[in-house]
SENU-425193 format. One record per residue (C-alpha): x, y, z. Coordinates in steps of 0.05 Angstrom, whole numbers, plus 5000, padded with zeros to 4 digits. Example, Ala and Ser with C-alpha at 12.3 -4.5 7.8 and 13.67 -1.06 7.14 Angstrom:
% SENU-425193
524649105156;527349795143;
***
This chain:
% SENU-425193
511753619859;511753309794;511152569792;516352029742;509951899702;507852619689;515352859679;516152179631;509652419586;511953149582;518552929554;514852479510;510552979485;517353589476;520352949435;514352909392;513453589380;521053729355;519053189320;514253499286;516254039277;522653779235;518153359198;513954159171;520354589171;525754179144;526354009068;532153519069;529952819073;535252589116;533353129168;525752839151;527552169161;530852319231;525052809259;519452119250;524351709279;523852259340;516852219335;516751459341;521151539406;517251899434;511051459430;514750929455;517451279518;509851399523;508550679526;514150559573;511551069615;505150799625;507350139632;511150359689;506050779718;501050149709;505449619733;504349159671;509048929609;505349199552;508949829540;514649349537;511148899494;509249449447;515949769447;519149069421;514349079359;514349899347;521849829344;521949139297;517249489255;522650139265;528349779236;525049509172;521850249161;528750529166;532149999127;527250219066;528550989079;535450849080;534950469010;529850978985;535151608999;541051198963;537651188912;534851888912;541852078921;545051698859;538951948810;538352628829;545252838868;540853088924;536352978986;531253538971;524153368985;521453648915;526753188876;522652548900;517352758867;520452488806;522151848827;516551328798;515050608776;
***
């Protein structure tokens, strides 16, 4: 029988692998942008997990500061693809490449 903790850390693990896997495969930025924040869900149901398994609050600690740091990373990568879109029309990965200074 599989235990919460175990079951918790395999999803954790299927999140960050989609995760990755967007972040390879896909070439629109958006898409990009999604697939870390996947990625940085799944670490933090990592955390949670072990907090629970341990019995302590610093998963819960660490989730309050991955997720302030979170919403100022996608507050930039929000700003970053407005104005990717209003230059170049488009969220391709290779138009960014253009975008300096």
């Amino acid at each position: 029988m599989i235990h919460r903790y175990e079951f918790l850390l395999a999803l954790a693990v299927a999140l960050f692998a989609m995760g990755l896997l967007g972040v390879m495969v896909r070439r629109n930025l958006l898409v990009v942008v999604m697939s870390l924040e996947l990625m940085l869900n799944a670490v933090v149901l990592s955390f949670v997990a072990a907090a629970a398994h341990t019995q302590t609050l610093d998963g819960a600690a660490m989730t309050f500061f991955i997720y302030v740091a979170a919403t100022c990373e996608i507050a930039l990568a929000m700003a970053l693809l407005v104005l990717l879109v209003r230059r170049r029309g488009t969220l391709d990965l290779a138009a960014g490449h253009e975008l300096k200074g």
